[in-house]
C-alpha positions as CSV (number, residue, x, y, z in Angstrom):
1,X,180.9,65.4,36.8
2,X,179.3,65.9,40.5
3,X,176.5,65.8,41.5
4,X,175.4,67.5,45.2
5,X,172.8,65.9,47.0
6,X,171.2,68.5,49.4
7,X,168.7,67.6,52.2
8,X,169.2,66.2,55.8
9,X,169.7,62.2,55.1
10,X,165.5,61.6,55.0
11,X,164.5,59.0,52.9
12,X,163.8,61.1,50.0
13,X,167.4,62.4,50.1
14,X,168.5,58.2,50.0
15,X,166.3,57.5,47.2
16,X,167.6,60.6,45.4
17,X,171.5,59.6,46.0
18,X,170.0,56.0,44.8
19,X,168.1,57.3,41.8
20,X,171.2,59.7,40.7
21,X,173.4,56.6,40.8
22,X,171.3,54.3,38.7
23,X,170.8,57.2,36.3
24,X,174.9,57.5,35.9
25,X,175.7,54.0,35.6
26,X,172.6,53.6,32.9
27,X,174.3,56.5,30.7
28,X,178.0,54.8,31.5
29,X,179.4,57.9,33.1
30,X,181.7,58.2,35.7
31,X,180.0,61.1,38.7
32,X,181.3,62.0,42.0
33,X,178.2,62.3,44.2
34,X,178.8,64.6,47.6
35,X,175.9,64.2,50.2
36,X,175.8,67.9,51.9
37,X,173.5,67.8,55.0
38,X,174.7,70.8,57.0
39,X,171.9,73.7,56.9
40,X,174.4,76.4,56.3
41,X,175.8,74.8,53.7
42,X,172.0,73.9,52.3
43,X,170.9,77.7,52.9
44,X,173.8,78.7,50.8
45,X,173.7,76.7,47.8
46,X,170.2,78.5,47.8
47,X,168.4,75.6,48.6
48,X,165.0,76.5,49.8
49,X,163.4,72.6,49.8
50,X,164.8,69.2,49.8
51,X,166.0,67.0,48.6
52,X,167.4,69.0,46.3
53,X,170.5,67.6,43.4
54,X,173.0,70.3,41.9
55,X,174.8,69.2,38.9
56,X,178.3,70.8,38.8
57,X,177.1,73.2,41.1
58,X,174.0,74.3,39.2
59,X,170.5,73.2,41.2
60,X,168.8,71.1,38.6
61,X,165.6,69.8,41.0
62,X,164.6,71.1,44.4
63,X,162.3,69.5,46.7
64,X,161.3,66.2,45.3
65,X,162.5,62.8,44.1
66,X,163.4,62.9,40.3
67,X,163.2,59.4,38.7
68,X,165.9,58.1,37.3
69,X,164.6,58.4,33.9
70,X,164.1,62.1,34.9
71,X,167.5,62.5,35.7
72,X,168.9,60.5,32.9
73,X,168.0,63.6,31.0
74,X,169.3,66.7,32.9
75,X,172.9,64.2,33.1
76,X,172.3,64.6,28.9
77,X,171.7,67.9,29.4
């Protein structure tokens, strides 16, 4: 599984990448997590606020920090 992390390295993009791990490691799984900071890139995943986390490619949260809980349950999904 992957998981894209989209924003410009703030604080809210670390805790997200942070939040995403614990989330992974709490359900056992094994994720590749790809930190993509360059606008263009951003603009064209459709990104319109950050930090934003795609799973597999498909934007599950855009512009805020989902808990781990939170994101416990879209890795579920």
């Amino acid at each position: 599984m992957k998981l894209s992390i989209y924003g410009k390295g703030c604080k809210k993009c670390d805790q997200l990448t942070a939040n995403a791990r614990e989330a992974a490691e709490a359900l056992g799984m094994t994720v590749e997590i790809e930190k993509v900071t360059d606008m263009n890139a951003i603009i064209d995943a459709g990104v319109m606020n950050t930090p934003a986390l795609a799973i597999d490619g498909e934007l599950v949260t855009e512009g805020k920090v989902a808990s781990a809980e939170e994101l416990e349950t879209l890795l579920k999904g």
